[in-house]
C-alpha positions in Angstrom: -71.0 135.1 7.2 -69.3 131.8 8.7 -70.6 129.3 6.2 -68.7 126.4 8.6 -68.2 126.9 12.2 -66.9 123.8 14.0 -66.9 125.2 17.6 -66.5 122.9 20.4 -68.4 124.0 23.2 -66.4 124.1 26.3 -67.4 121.0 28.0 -66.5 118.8 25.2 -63.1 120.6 24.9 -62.2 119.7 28.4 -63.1 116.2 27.9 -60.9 116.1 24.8 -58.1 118.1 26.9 -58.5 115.0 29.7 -58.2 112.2 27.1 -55.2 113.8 25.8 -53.5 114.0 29.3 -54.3 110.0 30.2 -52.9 108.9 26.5 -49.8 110.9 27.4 -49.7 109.6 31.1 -49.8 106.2 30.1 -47.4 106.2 27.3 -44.8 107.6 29.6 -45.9 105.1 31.9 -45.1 102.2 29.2 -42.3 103.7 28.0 -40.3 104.7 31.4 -41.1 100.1 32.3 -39.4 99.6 29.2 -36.2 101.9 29.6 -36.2 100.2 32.8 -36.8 96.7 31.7 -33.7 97.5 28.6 -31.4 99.5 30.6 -29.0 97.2 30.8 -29.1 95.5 27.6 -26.5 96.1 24.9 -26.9 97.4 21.4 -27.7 94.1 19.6 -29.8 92.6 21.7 -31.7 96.1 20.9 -31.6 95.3 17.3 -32.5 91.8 17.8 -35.9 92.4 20.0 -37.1 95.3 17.4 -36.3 93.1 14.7 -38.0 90.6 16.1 -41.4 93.4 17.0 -40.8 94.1 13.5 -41.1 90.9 11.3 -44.3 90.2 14.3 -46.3 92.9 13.8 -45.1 93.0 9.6 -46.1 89.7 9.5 -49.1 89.9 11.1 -50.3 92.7 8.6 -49.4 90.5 6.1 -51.5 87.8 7.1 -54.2 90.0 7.4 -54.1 91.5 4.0 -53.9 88.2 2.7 -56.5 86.9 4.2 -58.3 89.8 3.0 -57.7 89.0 -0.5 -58.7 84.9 0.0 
């Protein structure tokens, strides 16, 4: 006896099979404009621009957790 049985039927598997494909189309999408956008640039201006994505988005999350304490 199968006490839990969490079959997806096969409708809602293809939907979830489709949604998986367009997340993956568009991240290689945003990824391929960005090696193209960064081809050219040299290692510290890489370093720079993720450390500057870095203390945005940190900081951000921060702010939020902050304000979630005040």
């Amino acid at each position: 006896m199968k006490v839990f049985q969490n079959k997806l039927n096969t409708r809602q598997s293809r939907i979830g099979i489709r949604i998986g494909r367009r997340i993956t189309v568009v991240q290689r999408v945003i990824a391929d404009k960005l090696n193209r956008e960064t081809q050219h640039w040299n290692g510290a201006s890489k370093w720079l621009m993720l450390a500057m994505i870095c203390l945005l988005f940190g900081g951000g999350s921060l702010w939020l957790l902050i304000r979630a304490w005040y």
